[in-house]
C-alpha positions, 0 to 999 in steps of 0.5 A, spaced: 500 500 500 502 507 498 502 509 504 506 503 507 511 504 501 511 511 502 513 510 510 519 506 509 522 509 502 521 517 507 525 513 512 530 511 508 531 518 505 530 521 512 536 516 514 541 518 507 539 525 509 542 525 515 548 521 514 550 526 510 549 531 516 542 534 514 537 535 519 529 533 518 523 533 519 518 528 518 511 529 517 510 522 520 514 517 522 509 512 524 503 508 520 500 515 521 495 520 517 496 526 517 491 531 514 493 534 507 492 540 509 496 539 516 503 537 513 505 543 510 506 546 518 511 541 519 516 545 515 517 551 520 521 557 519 527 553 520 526 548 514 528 550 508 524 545 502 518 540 502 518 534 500 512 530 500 513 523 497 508 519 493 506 513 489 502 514 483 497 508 481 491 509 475 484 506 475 481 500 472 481 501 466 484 497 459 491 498 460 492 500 466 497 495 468 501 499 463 504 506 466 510 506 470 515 511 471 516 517 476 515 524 475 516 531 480 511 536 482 512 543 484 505 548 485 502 552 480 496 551 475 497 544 471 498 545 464 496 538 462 490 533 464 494 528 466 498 532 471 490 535 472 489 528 474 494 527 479 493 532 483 485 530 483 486 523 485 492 526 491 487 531 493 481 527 495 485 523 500 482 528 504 476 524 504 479 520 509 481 525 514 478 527 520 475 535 520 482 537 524 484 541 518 487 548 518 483 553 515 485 556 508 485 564 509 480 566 505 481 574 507 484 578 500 490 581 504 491 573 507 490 570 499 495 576 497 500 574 503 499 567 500 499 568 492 506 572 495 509 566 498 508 561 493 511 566 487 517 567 491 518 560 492 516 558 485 522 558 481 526 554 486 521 549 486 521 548 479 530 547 480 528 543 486 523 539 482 527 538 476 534 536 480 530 530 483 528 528 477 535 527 475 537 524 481 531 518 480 532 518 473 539 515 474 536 509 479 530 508 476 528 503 471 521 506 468 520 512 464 522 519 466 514 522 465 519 529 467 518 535 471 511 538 472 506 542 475 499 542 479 495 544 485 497 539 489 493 541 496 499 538 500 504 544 497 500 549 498 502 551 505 509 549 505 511 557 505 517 553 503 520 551 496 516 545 496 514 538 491 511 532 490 515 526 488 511 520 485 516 514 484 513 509 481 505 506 479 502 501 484 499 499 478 505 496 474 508 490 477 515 492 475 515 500 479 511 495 484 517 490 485 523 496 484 519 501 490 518 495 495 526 493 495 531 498 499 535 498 494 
């Protein structure tokens, strides 16, 4: 399941990251659900990035098994259906969340004060997101589906450079076996 993959494949990150003597902050260390909303505060204003780790998986549909390969987001406005349908599928997660939910601004100073975050951190969002693309480009066998953009809601309160990185299809046996070993 995702979130276990996600767990185990964020842990031995967190471990490399350390090694390497930088600090981090996880958003969960333990079978866990954080509310999509909620996990953009665990980047206080000691954090410098946002990684939020992901496994993408298609509907039942003819096909389906097919897809496979890996792709990074950083927050914008999707460019293409596909990215559209990413984010939608992340973003209903939120139905399986309690009401703990911190309350999006909704003010016109407190969108203009959000708007200005996201802008200043936009461009290093896309380098952040098109480094890591390449780092997974040189371990992972599937396809590299490239750097894209969406309103994923899980970004949207980092006030931080922040992306999503989707590693892998669940639906597709060959990304399924390569993202369950540690290697």
């Amino acid at each position: 399941r995702e979130k276990d993959v996600t767990l185990q494949i964020g842990l031995l990150v967190r471990d490399e990251l350390k090694r390497r003597g930088v600090a981090v902050r996880m958003t969960r260390t333990t079978d866990t659900l954080i509310a999509l909303g909620d996990r953009g505060a665990y980047c206080s204003e000691r954090c410098d990035l946002f990684l939020s780790i992901h496994i993408n998986s298609l509907p039942k549909r003819p096909g389906y098994t097919t897809a496979r390969g890996f792709e990074t987001y950083f927050l914008a406005e999707a460019k293409t259906e596909d990215a559209r349908r990413v984010a939608n599928m992340e973003n209903e997660a939120v139905r399986f969340e309690q009401a703990t939910m911190a309350a999006a601004p909704t003010g016109g100073l407190d969108f203009i004060l959000k708007d200005l975050q996201l802008n200043e951190h936009l461009r290093e969002s896309a380098l952040l997101a098109a480094r890591v693309q390449d780092e997974l480009d040189r371990v992972h066998t599937g396809s590299n589906r490239g750097v894209k953009q969406a309103g994923f809601m899980v970004l949207t309160t980092a006030r931080r450079p922040a992306i999503l990185a989707e590693l892998g299809y669940s639906t597709n046996p060959e990304d399924g076996r390569l993202l369950t070993r540690p290697a």
